[in-house]
Biopython code that builds the backbone (N, CA, C, O; Angstrom):
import numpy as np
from Bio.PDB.StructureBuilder import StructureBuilder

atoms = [
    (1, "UNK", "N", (0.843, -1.179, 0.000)),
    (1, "UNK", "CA", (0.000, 0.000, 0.000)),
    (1, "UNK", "C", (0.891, 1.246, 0.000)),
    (1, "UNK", "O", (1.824, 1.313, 0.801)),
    (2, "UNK", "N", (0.591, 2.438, -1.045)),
    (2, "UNK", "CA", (1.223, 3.265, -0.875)),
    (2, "UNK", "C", (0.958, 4.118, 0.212)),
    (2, "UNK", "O", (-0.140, 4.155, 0.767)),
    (3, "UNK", "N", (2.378, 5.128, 0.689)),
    (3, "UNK", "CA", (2.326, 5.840, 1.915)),
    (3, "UNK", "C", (1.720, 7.442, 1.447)),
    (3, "UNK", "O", (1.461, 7.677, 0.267)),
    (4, "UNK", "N", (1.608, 8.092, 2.127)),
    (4, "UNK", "CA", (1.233, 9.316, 1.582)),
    (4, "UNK", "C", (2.456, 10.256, 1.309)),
    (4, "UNK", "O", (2.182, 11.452, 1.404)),
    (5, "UNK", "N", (3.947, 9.905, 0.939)),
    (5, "UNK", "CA", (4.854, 10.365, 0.474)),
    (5, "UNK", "C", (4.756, 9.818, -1.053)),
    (5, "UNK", "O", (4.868, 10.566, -2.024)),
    (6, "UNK", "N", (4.512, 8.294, -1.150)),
    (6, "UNK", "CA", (4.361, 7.685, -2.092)),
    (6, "UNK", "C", (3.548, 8.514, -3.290)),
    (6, "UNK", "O", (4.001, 8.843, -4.386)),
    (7, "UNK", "N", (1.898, 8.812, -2.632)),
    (7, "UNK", "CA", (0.825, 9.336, -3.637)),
    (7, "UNK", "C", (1.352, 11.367, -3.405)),
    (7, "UNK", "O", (0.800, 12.344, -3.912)),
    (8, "UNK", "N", (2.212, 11.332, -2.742)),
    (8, "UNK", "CA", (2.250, 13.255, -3.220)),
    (8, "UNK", "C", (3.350, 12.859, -4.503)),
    (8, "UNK", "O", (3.050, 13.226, -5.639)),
    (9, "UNK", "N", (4.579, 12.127, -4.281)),
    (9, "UNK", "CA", (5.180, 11.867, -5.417)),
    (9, "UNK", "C", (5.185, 11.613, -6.869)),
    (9, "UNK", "O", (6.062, 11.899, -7.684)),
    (10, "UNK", "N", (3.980, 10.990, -7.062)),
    (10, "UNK", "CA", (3.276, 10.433, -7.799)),
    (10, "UNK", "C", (2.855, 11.990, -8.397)),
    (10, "UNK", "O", (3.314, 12.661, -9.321)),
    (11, "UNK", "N", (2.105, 12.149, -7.723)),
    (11, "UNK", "CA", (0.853, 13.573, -8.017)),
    (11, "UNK", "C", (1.817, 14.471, -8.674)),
    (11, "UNK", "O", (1.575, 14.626, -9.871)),
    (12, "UNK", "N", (3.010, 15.210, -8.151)),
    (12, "UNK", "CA", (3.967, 16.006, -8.595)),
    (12, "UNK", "C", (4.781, 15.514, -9.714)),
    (12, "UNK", "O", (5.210, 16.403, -10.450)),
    (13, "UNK", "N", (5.121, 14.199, -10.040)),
    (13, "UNK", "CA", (5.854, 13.649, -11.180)),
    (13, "UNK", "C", (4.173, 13.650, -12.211)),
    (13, "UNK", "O", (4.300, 13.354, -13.399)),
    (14, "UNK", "N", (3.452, 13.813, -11.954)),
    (14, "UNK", "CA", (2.556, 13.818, -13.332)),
    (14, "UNK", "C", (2.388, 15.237, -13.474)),
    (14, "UNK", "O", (2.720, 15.454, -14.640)),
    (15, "UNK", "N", (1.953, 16.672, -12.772)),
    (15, "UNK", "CA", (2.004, 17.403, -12.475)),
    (15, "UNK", "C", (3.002, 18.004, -13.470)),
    (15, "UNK", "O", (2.574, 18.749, -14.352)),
    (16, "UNK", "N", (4.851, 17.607, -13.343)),
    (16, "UNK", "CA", (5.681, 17.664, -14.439)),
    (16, "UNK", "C", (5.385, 17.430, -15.648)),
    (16, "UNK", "O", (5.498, 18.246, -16.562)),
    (17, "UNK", "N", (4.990, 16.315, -15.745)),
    (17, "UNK", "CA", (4.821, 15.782, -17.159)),
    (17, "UNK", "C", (3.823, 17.085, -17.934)),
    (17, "UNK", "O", (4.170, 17.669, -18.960)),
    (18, "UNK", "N", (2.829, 17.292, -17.346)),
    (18, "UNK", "CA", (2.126, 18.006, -18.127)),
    (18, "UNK", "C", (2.919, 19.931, -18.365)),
    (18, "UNK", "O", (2.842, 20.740, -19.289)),
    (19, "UNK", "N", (3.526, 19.954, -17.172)),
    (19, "UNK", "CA", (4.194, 21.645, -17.442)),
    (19, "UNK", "C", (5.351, 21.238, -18.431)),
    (19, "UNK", "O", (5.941, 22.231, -18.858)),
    (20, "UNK", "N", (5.858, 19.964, -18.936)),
    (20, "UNK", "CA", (7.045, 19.724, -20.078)),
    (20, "UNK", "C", (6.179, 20.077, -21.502)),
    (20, "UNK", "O", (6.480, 20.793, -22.457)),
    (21, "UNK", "N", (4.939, 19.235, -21.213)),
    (21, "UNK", "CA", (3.904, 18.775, -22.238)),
    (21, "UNK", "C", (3.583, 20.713, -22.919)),
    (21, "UNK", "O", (3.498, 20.942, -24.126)),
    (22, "UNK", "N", (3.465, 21.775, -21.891)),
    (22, "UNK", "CA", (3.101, 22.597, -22.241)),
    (22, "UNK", "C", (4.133, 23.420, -22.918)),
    (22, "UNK", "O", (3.992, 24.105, -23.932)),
    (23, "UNK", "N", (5.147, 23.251, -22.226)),
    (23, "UNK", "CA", (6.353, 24.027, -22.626)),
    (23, "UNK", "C", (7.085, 23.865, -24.325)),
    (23, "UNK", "O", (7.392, 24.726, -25.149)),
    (24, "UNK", "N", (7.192, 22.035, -24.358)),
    (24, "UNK", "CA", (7.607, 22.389, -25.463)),
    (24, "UNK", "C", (6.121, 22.675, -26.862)),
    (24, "UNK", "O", (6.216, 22.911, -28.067)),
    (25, "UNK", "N", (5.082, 22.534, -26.100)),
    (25, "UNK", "CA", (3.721, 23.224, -27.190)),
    (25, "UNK", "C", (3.954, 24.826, -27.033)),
    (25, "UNK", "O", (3.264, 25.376, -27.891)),
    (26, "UNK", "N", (4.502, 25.560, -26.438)),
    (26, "UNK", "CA", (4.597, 26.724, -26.593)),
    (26, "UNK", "C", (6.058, 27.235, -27.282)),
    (26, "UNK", "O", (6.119, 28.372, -27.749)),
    (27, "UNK", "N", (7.184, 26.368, -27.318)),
    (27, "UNK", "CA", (8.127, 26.289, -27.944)),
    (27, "UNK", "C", (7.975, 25.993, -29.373)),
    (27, "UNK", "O", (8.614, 26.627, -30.213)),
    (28, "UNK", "N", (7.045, 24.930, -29.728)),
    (28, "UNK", "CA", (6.600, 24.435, -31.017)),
    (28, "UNK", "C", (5.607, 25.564, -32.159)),
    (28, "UNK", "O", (4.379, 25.644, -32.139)),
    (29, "UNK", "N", (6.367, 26.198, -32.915)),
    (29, "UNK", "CA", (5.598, 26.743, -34.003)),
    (29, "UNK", "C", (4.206, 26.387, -34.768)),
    (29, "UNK", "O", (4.139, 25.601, -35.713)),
    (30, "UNK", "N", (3.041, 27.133, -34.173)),
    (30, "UNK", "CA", (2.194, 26.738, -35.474)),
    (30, "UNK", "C", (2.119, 26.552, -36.878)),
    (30, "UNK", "O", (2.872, 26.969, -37.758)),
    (31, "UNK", "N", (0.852, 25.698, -36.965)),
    (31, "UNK", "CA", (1.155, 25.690, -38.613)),
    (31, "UNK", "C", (-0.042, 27.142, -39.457)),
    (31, "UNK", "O", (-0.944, 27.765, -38.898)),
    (32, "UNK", "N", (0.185, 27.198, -40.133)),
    (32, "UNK", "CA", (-0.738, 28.763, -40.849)),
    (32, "UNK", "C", (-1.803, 28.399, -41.031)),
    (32, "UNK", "O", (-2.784, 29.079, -40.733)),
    (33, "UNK", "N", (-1.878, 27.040, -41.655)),
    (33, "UNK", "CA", (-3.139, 26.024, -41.811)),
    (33, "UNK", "C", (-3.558, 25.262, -41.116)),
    (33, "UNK", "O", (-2.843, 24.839, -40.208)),
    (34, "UNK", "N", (-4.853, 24.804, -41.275)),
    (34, "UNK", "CA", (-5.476, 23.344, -40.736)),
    (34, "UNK", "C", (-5.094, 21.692, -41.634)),
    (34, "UNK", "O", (-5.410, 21.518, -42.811)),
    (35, "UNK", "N", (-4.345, 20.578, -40.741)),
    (35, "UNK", "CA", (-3.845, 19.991, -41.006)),
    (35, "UNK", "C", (-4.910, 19.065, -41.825)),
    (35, "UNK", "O", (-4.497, 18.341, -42.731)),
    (36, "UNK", "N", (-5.825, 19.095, -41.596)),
    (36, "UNK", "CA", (-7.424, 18.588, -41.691)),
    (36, "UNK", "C", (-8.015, 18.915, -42.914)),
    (36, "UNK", "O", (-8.325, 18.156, -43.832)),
    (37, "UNK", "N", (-8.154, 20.285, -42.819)),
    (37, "UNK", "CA", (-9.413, 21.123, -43.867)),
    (37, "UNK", "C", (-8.711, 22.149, -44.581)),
    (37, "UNK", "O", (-9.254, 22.914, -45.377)),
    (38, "UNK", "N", (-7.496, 22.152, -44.283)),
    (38, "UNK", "CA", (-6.132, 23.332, -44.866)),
    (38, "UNK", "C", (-7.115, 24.837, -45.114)),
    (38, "UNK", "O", (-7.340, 25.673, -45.989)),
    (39, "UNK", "N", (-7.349, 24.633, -44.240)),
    (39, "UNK", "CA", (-7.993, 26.313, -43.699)),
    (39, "UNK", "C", (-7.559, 27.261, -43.373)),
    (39, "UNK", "O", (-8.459, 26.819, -42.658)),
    (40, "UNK", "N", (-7.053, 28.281, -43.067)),
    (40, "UNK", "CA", (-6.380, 29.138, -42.652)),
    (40, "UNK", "C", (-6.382, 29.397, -41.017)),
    (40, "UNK", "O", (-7.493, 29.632, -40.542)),
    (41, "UNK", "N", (-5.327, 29.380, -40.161)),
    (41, "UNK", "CA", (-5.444, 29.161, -38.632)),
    (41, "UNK", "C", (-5.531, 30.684, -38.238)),
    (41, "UNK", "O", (-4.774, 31.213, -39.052)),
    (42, "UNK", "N", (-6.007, 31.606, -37.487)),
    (42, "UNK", "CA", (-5.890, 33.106, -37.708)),
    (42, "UNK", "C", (-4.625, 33.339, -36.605)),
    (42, "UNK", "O", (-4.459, 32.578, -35.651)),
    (43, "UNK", "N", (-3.847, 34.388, -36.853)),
    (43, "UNK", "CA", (-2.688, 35.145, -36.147)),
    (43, "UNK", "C", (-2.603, 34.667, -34.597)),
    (43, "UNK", "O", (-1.621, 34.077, -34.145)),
    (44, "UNK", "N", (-3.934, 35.046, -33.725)),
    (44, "UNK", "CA", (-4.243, 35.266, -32.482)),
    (44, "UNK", "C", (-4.009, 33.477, -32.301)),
    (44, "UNK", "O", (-3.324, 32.954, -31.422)),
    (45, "UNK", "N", (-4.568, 32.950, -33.089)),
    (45, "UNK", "CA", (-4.447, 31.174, -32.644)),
    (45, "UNK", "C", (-3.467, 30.744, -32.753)),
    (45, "UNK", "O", (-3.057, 29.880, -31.978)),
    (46, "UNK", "N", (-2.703, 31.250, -33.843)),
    (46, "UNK", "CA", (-1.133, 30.660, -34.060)),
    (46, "UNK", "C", (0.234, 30.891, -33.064)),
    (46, "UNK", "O", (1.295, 30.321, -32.811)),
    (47, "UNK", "N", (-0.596, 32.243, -32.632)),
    (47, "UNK", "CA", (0.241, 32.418, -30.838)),
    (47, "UNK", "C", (0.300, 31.693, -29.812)),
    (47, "UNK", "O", (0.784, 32.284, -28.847)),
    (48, "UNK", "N", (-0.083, 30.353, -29.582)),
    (48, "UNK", "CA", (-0.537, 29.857, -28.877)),
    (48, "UNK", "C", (0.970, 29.105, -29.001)),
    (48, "UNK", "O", (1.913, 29.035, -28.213)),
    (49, "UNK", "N", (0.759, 28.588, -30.329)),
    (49, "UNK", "CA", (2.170, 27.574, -30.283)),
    (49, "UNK", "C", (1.715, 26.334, -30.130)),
    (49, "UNK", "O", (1.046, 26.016, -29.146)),
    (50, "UNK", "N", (2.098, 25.322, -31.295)),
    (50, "UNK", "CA", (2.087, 24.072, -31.511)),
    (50, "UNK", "C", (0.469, 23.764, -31.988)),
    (50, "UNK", "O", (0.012, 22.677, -31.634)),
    (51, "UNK", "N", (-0.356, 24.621, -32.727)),
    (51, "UNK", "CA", (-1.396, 24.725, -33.021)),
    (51, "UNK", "C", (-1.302, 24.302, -34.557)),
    (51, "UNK", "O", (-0.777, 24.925, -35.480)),
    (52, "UNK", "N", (-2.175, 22.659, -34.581)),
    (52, "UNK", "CA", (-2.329, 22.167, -36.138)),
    (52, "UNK", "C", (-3.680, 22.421, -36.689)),
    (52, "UNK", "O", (-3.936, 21.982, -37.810)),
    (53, "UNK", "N", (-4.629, 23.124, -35.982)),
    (53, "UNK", "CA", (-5.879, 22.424, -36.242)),
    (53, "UNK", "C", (-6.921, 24.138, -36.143)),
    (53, "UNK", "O", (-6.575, 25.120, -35.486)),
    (54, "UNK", "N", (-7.772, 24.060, -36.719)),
    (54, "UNK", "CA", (-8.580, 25.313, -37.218)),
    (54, "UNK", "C", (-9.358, 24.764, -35.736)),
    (54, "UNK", "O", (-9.380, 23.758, -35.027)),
    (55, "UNK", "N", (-9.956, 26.111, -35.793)),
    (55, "UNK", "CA", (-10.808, 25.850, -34.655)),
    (55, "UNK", "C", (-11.998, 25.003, -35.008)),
    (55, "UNK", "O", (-11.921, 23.876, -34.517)),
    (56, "UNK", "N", (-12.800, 25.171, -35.537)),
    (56, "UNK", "CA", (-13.733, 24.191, -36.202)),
    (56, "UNK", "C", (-13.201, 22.549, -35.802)),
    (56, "UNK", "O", (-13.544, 21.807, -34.882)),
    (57, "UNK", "N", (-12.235, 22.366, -36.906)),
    (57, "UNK", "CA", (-11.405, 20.955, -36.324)),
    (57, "UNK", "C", (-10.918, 20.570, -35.511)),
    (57, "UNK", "O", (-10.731, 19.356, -35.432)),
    (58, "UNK", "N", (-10.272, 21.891, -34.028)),
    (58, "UNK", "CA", (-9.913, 21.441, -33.330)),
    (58, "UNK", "C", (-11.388, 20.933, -32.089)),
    (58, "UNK", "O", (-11.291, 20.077, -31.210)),
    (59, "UNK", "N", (-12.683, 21.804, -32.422)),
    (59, "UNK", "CA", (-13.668, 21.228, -31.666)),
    (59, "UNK", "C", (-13.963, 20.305, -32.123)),
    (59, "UNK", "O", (-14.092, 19.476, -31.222)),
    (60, "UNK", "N", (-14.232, 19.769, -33.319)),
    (60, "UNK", "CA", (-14.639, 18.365, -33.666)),
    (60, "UNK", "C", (-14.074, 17.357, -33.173)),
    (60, "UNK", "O", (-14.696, 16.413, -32.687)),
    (61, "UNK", "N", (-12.599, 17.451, -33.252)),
    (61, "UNK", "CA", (-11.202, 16.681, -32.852)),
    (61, "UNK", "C", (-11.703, 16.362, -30.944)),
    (61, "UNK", "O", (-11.782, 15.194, -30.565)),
    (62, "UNK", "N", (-11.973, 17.468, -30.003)),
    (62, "UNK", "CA", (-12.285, 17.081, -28.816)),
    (62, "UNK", "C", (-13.648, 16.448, -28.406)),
    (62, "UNK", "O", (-13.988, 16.002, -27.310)),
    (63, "UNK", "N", (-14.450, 16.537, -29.765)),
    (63, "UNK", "CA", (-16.151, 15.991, -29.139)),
    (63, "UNK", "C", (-15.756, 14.595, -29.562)),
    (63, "UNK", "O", (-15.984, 13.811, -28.642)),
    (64, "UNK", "N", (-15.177, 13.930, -30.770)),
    (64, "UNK", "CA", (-14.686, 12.497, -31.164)),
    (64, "UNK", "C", (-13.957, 11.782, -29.766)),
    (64, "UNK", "O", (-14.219, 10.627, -29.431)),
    (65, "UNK", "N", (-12.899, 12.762, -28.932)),
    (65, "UNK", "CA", (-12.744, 12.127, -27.627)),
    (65, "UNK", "C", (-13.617, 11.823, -26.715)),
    (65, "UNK", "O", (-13.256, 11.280, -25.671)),
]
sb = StructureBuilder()
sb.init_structure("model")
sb.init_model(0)
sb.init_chain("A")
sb.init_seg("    ")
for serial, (resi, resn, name, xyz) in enumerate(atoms, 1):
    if name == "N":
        sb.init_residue(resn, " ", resi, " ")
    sb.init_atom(name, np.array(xyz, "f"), 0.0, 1.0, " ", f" {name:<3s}", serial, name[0])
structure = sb.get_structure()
């Protein structure tokens, strides 16, 4: 059975994973287009960083999850 050093450890090593996960998506260049519908991605979205997907596609893309 884990101890409660065990499950904070845990919690904080996933915790990481996701601030890496963000970092290099904000490091990562958008694309101009939609990888999908080759649509045009607008300025304000492409700031985001690591953005493939039009908005349209990127909501479709999260209701399929």
């Amino acid at each position: 059975m884990a101890d409660i050093a065990d499950i904070a450890q845990e919690r904080i090593d996933a915790e990481n994973i996701v601030r890496m996960a963000n970092i290099n998506r904000f490091n990562t260049p958008s694309r101009s287009t939609c990888i999908e519908c080759d649509e045009p991605i607008p300025p304000k979205r492409q700031a985001l960083g690591g953005v493939k997907h039009c908005i349209d596609c990127q909501n479709a893309l999260e209701r399929r999850r």
